[in-house]
C-alpha positions in Angstrom: 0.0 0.0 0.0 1.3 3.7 -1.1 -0.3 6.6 -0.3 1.0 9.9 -0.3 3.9 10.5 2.7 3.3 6.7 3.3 5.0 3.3 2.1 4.3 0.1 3.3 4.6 -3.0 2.4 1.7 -4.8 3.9 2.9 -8.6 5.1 6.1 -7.1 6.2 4.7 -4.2 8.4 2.0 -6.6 9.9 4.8 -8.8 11.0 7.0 -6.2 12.3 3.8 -4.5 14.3 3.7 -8.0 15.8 6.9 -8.7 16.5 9.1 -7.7 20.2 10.2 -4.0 19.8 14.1 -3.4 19.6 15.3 -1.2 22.2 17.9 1.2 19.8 20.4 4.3 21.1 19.0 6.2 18.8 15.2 5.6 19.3 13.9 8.3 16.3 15.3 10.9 13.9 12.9 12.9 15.1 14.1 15.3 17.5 12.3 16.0 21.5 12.5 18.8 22.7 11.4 18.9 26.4 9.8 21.8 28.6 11.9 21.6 31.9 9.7 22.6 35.3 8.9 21.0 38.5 8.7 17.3 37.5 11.9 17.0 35.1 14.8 19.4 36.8 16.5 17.3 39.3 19.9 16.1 38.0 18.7 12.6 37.9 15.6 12.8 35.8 17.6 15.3 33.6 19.9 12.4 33.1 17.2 10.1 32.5 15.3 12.6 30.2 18.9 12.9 27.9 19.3 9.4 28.1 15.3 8.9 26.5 16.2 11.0 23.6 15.9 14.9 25.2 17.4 16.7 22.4 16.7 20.2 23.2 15.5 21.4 26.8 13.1 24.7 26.9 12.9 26.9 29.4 9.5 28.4 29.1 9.4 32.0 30.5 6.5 32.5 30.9 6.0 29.8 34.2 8.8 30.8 37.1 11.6 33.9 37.1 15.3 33.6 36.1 16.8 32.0 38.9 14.2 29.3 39.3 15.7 28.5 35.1 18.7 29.4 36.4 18.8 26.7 38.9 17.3 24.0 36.7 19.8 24.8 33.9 22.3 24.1 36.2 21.2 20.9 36.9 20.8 20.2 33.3 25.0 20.8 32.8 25.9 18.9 35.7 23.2 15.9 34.0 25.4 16.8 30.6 28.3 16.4 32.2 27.5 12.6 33.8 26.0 11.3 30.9 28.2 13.0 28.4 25.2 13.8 26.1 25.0 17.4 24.0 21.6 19.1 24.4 20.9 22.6 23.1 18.9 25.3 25.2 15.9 27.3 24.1 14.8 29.9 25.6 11.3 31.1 25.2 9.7 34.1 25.1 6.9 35.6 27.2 5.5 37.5 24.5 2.3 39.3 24.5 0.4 36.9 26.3 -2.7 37.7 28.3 -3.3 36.6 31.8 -5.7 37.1 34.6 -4.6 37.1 37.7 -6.1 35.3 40.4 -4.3 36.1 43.5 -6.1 33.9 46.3 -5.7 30.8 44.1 -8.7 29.1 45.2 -10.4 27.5 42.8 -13.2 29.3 41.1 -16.2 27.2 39.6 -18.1 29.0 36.4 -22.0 28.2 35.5 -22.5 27.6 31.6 -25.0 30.4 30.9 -24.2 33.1 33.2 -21.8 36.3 32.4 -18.6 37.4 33.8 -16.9 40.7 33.1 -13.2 40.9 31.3 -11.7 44.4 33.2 -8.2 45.9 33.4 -8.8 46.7 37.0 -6.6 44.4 38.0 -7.1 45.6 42.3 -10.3 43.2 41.7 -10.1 39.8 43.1 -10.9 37.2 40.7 -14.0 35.4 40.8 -17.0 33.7 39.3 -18.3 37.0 38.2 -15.0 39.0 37.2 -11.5 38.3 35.4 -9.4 41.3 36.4 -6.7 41.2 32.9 -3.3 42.6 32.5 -4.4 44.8 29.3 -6.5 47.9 29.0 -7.1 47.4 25.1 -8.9 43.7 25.1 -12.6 46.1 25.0 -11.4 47.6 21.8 -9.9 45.0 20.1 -13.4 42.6 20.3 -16.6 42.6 18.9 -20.2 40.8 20.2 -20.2 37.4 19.2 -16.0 37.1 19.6 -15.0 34.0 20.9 -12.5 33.9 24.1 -10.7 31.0 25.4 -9.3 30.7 28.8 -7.7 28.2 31.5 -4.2 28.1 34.0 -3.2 25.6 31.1 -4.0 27.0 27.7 -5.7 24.5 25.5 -5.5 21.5 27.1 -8.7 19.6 25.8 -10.1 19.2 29.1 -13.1 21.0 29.1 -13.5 20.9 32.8 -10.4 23.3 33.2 -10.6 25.4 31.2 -13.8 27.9 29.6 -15.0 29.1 26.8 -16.7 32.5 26.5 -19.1 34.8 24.1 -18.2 38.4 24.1 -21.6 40.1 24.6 -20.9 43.5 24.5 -17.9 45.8 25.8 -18.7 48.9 28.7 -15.5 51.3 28.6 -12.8 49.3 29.1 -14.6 45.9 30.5 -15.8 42.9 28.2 -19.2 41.3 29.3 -19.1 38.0 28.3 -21.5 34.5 28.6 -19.9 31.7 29.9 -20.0 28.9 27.1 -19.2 25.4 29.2 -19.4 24.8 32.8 -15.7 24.9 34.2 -13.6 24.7 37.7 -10.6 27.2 36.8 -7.8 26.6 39.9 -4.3 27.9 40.3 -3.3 31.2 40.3 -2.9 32.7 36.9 -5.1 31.7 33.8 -3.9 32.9 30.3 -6.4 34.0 28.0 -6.9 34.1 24.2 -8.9 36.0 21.8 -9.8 33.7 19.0 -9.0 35.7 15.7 -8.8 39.1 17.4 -5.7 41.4 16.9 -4.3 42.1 19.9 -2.0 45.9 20.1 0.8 44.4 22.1 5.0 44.2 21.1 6.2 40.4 20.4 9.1 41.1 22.1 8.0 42.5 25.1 10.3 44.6 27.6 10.2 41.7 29.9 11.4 39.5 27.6 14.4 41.8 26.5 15.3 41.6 30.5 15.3 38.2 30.1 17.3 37.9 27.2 19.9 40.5 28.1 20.5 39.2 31.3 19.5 35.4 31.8 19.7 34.8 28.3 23.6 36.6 27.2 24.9 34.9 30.7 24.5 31.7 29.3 24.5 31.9 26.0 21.3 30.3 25.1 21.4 28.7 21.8 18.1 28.9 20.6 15.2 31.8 21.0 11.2 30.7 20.5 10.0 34.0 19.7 5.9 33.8 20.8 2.9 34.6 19.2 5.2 35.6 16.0 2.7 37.9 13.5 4.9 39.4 10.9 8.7 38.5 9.6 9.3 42.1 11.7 8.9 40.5 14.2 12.2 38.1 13.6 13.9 41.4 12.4 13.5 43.1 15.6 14.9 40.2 17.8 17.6 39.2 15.4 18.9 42.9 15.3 18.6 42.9 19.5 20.2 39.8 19.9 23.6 41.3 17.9 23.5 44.5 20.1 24.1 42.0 23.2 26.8 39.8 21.5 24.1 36.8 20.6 24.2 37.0 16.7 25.0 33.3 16.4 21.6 32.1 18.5 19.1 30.7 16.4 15.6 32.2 16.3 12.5 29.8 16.2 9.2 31.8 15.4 6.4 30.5 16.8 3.3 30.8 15.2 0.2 30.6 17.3 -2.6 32.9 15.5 -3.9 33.7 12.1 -1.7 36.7 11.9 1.2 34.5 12.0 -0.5 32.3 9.3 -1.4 35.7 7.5 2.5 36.1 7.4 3.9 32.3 7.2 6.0 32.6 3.9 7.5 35.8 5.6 8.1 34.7 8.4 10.0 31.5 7.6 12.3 33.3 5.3 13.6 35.4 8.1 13.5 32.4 11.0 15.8 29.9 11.8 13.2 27.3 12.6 9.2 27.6 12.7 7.7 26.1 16.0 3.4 25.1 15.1 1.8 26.0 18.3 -1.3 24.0 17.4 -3.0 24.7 21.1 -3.3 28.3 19.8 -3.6 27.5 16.5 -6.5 25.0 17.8 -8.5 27.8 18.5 -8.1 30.7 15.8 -8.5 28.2 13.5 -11.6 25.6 12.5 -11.2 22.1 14.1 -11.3 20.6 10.3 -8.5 23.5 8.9 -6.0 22.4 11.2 -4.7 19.5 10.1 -4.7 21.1 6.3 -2.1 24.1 8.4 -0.2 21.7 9.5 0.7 20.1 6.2 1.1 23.0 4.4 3.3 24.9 6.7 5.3 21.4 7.3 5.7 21.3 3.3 6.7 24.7 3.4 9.5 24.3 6.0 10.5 21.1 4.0 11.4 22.6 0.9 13.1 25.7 2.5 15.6 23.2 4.6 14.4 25.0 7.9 13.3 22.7 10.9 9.6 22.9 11.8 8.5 21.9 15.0 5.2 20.7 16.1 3.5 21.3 19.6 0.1 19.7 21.8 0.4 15.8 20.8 0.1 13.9 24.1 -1.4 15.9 26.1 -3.1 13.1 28.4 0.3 12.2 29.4 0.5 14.7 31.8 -1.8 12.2 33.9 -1.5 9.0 32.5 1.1 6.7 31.5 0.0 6.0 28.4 -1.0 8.2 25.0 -4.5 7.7 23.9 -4.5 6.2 20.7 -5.5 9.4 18.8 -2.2 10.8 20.1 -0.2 7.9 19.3 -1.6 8.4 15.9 -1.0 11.8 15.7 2.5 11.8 16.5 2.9 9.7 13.6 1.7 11.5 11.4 3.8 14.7 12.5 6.5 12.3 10.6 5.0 11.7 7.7 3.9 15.2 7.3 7.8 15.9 7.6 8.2 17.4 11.0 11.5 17.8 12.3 10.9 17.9 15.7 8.6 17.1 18.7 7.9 19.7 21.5 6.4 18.5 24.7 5.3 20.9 26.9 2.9 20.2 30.4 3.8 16.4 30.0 7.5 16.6 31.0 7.0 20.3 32.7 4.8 19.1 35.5 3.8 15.5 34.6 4.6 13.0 36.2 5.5 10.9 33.5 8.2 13.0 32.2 10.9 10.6 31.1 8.5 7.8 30.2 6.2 10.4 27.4 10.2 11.5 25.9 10.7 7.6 25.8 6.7 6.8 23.7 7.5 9.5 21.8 10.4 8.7 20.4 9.5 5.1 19.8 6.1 6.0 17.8 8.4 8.7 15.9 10.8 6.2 14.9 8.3 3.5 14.3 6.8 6.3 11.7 10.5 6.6 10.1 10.5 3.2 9.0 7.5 4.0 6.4 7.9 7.5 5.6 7.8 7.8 1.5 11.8 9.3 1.2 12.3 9.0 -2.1 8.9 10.8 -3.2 9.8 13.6 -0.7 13.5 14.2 -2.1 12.0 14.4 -5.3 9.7 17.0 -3.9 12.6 18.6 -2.7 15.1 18.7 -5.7 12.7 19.3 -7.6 11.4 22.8 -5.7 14.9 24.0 -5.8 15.5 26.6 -8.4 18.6 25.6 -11.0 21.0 26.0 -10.8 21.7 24.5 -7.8 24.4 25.4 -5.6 27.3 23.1 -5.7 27.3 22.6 -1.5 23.5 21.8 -1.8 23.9 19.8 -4.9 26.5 17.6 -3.4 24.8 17.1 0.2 21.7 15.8 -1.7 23.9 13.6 -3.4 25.4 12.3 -0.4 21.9 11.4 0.6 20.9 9.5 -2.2 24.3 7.6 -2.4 23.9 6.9 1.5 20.4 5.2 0.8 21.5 3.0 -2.3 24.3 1.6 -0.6 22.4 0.9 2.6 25.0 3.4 4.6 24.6 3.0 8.5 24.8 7.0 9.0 26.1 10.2 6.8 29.1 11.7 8.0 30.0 15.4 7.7 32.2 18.2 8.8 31.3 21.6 9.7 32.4 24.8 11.4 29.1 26.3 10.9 26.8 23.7 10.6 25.5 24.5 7.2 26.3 21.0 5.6 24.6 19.1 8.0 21.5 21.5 7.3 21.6 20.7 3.7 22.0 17.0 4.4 19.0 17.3 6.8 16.6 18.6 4.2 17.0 15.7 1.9 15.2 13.6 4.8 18.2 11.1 4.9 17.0 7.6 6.2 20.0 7.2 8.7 21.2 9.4 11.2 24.0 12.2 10.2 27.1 12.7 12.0 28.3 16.3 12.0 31.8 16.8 13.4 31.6 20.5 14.2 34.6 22.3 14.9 34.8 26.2 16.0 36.0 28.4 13.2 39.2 29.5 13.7 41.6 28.2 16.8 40.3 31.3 18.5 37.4 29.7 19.2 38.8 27.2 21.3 39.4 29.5 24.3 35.4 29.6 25.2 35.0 25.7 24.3 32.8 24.3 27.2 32.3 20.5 27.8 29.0 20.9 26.5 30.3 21.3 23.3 30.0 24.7 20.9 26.9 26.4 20.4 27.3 25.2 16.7 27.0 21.5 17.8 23.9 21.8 20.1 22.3 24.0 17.6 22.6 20.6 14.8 20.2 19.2 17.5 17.2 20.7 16.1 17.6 18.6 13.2 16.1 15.7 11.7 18.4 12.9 12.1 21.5 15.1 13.0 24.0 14.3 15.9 27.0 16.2 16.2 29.6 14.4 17.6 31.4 16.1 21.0 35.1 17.5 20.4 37.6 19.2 22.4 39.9 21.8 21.3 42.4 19.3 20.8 40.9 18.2 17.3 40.7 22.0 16.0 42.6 21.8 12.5 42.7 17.7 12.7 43.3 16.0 9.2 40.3 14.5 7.7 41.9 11.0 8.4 41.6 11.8 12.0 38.3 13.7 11.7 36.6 10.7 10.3 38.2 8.5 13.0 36.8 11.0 15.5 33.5 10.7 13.7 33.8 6.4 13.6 34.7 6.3 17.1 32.1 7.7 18.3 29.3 6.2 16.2 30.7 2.5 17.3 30.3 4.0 20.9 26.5 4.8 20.6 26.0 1.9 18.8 24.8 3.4 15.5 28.4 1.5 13.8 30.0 -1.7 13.3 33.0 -2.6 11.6 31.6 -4.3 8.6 28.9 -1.0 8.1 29.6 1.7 5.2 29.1 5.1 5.8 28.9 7.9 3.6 31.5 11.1 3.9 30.3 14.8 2.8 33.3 17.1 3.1 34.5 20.4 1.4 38.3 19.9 0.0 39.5 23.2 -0.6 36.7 24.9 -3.1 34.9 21.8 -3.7 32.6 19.5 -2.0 33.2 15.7 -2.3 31.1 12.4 -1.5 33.1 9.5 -0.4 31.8 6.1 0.3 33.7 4.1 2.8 34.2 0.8 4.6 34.6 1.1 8.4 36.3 -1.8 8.0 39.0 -0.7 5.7 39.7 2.6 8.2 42.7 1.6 10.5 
């Protein structure tokens, strides 16, 4: 059976379905990145949570101050260090999120059918009658009949916890609203959202330039999620701010969570690293029946540009239980096939407690999806969207991809100082993982070398099927014999090689950029 992002042969992938899973180092290509909180930031579930497949850890600004993060990221390096694992550190914005305030934290229980007023008196105690909301502009952005969302965790699913509201009319500054769904909102700060409804507030926000200037420049954070991005300005803005405090080389992810971001998509991803789907947002600016439809596209659209895209919400009932529901499971599987680089949990390893074990059934459904995703149909997708004439670096990287899968290579291996070739190789979709030996550019470089590894590395972590492998500034300027060595050595240690495996070599020599085929065997 073939159909579209899909190949299977049926007897074979009924047997295999039936058959004992193999426990593998790597269990995916497809990338986890974690939300670190409460349940995952002791130094021995940070260890277990690299060891699951953590690729990425996010430290979600908009839950706990700096030296809460600053405290778990700590724990994180010393959990590097132990398990000697590389994993990159995003950092993510605040943005110009809503939120009422409710400052007794008692739980407050809402009656479907009765109305409750939106105000920007915020020396009102919260209640079943009144959401006091840290803006003054909500009454002039909405209309009657808008549509509002609201819980302490946005879009969860869970109806209980969360409520939906009809704007009914607007008195000054206050929004009078009727209360869509019986609900029990506890903790004490819900965030609200304004389905479809511009809101007149900066992306980056002057709270999250404090953060960044200060929490982010001291350590160097090596990847920015830019919330609630609207308009490739946006990107602009940051990108400019982060050079003015010596960040140039961080990456920024744009997260799209509303239409205007989806107004703007095309935009957008020319000027961002890496697009990051919010789909709980998105969930609710958009129709229940046009999300899936975003998803592919803007996953299509990332594809072709060789940017990693990043998808958000898909087992949300992990936070409670062990297990994904089956429309999860299903869901994350089709993440891959759609082509999505990257996995992003959020309030299942934030303050689940089932942190490492939802990295661990992630992974396994995402690699489980690898094994049938329709590669050769998507590189011809790719090639084919490139316009000619192709660049000689990209031209050569996507033959290293196609020679790796006709010769049944074990993994791709590449050099880099900047990590472009192992960004090219990534958007070919390569079937095996990629090692990128990433050295710092000059032997300058090697004074600020950390045992985490260089930015440059933990930043190839956000790719499909990319590991870089660790180095020391002892291999700066090492001879290619000795660089593939370094690369060998490693992959026999995680498991990935054996001797009698071939692996494909993508290198620049001098001007030009070569494809070698080799036999680890034959490499003394």
């Amino acid at each position: 059976m073939q159909s579209g992002h899909m190949l299977i042969e049926e007897p074979v992938r009924l047997a295999s379905v039936l058959a004992p899973t193999k426990e593998k180092f790597f269990p995916s290509l497809t990338k986890i990145v974690a939300t670190l909180g409460p349940k995952s930031r002791s130094v021995e579930t940070l260890e277990k949570c690299l060891k699951a497949g953590m690729s990425v850890a996010r430290f979600d600004f908009s839950s706990f101050d700096s030296a809460y993060h600053q405290e778990t990221l700590d724990n994180l390096k010393k959990a590097i260090e132990n398990v000697q694992e590389l994993c990159a550190v995003m950092l993510d914005t605040v943005g110009p999120e809503l939120q009422v305030k409710n400052a007794t934290g008692e739980p407050i229980v809402l009656e479907a059918g009765n109305h409750v007023t939106i105000t920007p008196d915020c020396s009102k105690a919260a209640s079943s009658e009144i959401f006091p909301l840290n803006f003054n502009g909500l009454a002039k952005a909405v209309k009657a009949g808008d549509t509002i969302f609201m819980g302490q965790y946005l879009f969860t699913g869970s109806e209980t916890t969360s409520v939906w509201l009809e704007v009914k009319e607007t008195s000054g500054e206050d929004v009078v609203c009727e209360i869509k769904n019986a609900a029990t909102l506890a903790g004490p700060i819900f965030t609200l959202h304004a389905a479809q409804v511009r809101i007149d507030l900066p992306t980056l926000s002057e709270t999250d330039k404090q953060i960044i200037s200060t929490w982010g420049v001291h350590n160097k954070v090596d990847i920015i999620s830019l919330s609630f991005t609207r308009h490739a300005e946006d990107v602009r803005e940051l990108r400019a701010f982060l050079k003015s405090h010596n960040l140039g080389d961080t990456q920024i992810f744009a997260k799209v969570e509303d239409f205007e971001g989806l107004e703007h998509f095309d935009e957008i991803l020319q000027e961002a690293d890496g697009i990051i789907l919010s789909r709980g947002d998105l969930g609710i600016d958009l129709p229940p029946q046009d999300v899936f439809l975003f998803q592919k596209s803007a996953m299509r659209r990332c594809n072709i540009a060789g940017k990693p895209a990043i998808i958000t919400r898909v087992v949300d009932s992990m936070v409670n239980n062990l297990r994904p529901t089956r429309a999860e499971a299903t869901d994350v599987a089709n993440a891959v096939l759609d082509g999505t680089d990257g996995i992003l949990l959020g309030a299942e390893t934030l303050r689940g407690p089932y942190a490492v074990d939802a990295i661990k059934t992630v992974s396994r459904i995402c690699g489980e999806a690898e094994t049938v995703y329709n590669q050769p149909q998507e590189f011809k997708r790719i090639v084919r969207s490139v316009p000619d004439p192709m660049e000689n670096l990209e031209s050569v990287a996507s033959t290293a991809v196609r020679a790796a899968i006709k010769v049944k290579a074990a993994a791709i291996i590449t050099y880099s100082t900047s990590g472009r070739s192992a960004r090219l190789i990534a958007k070919y979709r390569p079937t095996m993982p990629v090692l990128a030996v990433v050295f710092p550019r000059d032997e300058s470089e090697s004074s600020t070398w950390t045992t985490n590894g260089i930015a440059k590395a933990r930043q190839c972590l956000s790719l499909r099927a990319v590991y870089p492998v660790p180095t020391n500034p002892n291999d700066v300027g090492a001879t290619s014999e000795a660089s593939l060595k370094l690369a060998l050595d490693y992959g026999k240690k995680i498991e990935i090689l054996k001797d009698h495996d071939r692996v494909v070599v993508f290198q620049k020599i001098g001007d030009s950029s070569v494809v070698e085929i080799v036999n680890i065997g034959d490499v003394v």
